[in-house]
C-alpha positions in Angstrom: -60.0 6.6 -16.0 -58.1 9.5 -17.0 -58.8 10.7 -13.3 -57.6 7.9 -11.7 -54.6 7.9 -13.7 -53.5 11.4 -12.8 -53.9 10.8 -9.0 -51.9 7.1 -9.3 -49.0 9.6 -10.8 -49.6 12.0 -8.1 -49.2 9.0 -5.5 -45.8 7.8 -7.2 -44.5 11.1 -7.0 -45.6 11.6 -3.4 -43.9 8.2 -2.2 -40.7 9.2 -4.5 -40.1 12.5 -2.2 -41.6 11.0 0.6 -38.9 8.1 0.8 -36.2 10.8 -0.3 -36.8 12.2 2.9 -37.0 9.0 4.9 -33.5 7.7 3.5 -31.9 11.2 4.2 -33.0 11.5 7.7 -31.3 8.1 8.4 -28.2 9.0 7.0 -28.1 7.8 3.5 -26.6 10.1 0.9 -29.2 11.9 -1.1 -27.9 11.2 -4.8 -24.6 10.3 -6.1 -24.1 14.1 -6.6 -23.8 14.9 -3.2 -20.0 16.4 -1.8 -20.1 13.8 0.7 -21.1 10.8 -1.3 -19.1 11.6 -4.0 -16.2 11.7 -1.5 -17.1 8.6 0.3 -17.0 6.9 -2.8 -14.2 8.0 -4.1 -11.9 6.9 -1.2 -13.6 3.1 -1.6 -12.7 3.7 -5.3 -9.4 4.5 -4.6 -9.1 1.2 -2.2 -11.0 -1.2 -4.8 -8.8 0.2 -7.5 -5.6 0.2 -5.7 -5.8 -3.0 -4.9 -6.6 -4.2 -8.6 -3.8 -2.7 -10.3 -1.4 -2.8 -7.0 -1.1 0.9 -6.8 0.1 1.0 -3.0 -0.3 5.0 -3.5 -3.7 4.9 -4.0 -4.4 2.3 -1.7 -3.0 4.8 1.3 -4.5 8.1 -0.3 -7.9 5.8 1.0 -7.1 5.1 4.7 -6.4 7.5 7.7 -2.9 6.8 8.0 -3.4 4.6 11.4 -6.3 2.5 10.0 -6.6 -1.2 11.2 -8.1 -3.5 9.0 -9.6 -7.3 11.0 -9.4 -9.7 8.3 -10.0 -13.2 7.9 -7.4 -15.9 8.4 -7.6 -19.9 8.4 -5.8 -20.1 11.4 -6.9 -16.8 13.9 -9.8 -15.9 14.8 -9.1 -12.3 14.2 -6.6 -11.2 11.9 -5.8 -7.2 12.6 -3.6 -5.4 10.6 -2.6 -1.7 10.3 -2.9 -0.1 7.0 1.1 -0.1 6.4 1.6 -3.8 6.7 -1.2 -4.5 4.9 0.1 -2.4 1.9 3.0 -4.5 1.5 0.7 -7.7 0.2 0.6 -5.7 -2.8 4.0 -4.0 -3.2 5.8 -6.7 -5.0 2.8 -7.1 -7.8 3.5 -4.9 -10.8 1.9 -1.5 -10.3 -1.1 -0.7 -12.9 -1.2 -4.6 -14.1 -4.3 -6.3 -12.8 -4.2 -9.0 -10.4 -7.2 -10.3 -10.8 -9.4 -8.6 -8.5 -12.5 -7.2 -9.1 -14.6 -4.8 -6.6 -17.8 -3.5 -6.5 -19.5 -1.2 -4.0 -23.0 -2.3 -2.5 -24.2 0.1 -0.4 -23.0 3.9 1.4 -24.6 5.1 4.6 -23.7 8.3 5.7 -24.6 9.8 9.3 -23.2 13.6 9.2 -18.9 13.2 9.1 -19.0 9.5 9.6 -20.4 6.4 7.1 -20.0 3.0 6.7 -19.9 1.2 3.1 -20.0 -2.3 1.7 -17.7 -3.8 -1.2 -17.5 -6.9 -2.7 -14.3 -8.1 -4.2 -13.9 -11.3 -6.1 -10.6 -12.6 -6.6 -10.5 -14.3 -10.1 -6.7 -15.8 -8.9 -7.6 -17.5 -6.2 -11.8 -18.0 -6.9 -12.3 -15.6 -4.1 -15.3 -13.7 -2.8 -14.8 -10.9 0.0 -17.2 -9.2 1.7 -15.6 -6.0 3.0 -16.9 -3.2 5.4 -15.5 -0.2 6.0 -16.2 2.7 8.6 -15.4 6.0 7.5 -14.9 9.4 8.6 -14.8 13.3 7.4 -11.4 14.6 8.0 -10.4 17.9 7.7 -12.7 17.5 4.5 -11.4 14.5 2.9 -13.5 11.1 3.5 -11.3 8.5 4.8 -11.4 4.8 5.7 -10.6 4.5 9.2 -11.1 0.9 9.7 -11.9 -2.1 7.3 -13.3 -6.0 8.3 -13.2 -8.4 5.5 -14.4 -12.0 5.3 -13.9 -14.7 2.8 -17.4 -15.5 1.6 -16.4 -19.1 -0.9 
């Protein structure tokens, strides 16, 4: 028993590297310690909590500063927006005060200088749920969102 025990554990352990391996080679960040993780989730961070507390500042210290963003509207199809116009939806709220919305990010996928990442923001204002992707990219050694699609998910 005691045999069969110690070779389960070596199996576990095995399949723990194993799929360490498997997830880096595709492009997913190694831990949450990694340069590049850390920096790719810092710039979604910076967007989630900008947008909270209406922090234009650190909403633009997120994006490439000619980002587009393709967002959901009742009445397009395609709603595209560069990064400066889009700012000003949250310029008139008072900066630091919450607004209601509340962002989480679901998943990071990094391929060398470029990654994508998931967020979900729910709006407790409005009864909101967004689904938000962004594509980033390494530049000159700062992670920054380059472009953003969001859709209304309620």
């Amino acid at each position: 028993m005691k045999r069969h025990t110690i070779r389960s554990g070596i199996l576990l352990v095995a399949l723990f590297f194993s799929t360490g391996l498997v997830a880096a080679e595709k492009g997913v960040p190694k831990t949450e310690t990694d340069p590049d993780d850390r920096g790719i989730r810092a710039a979604i961070q910076n967007y989630l909590d900008g947008t909270t507390f209406n922090d234009t500042e650190l909403i633009q210290s997120a994006f490439y500063d000619d980002a587009r963003l393709f967002l959901s509207h009742p009445e397009r199809e395609i709603w595209i927006l560069p990064i400066g116009e889009y700012l000003g939806f949250f310029a008139d709220g008072e900066k630091g005060k919450s607004n209601g919305r509340v962002g989480k990010i679901l998943s990071i996928e990094r391929s060398n200088d470029i990654a994508t990442a998931k967020a979900e923001i729910s709006s407790e204002t409005n009864d909101a749920r967004y689904i938000d992707l962004f594509l980033l990219k390494r530049i000159q050694g700062e992670w920054k969102i380059i472009s953003k699609a969001a859709t209304r998910t309620d």
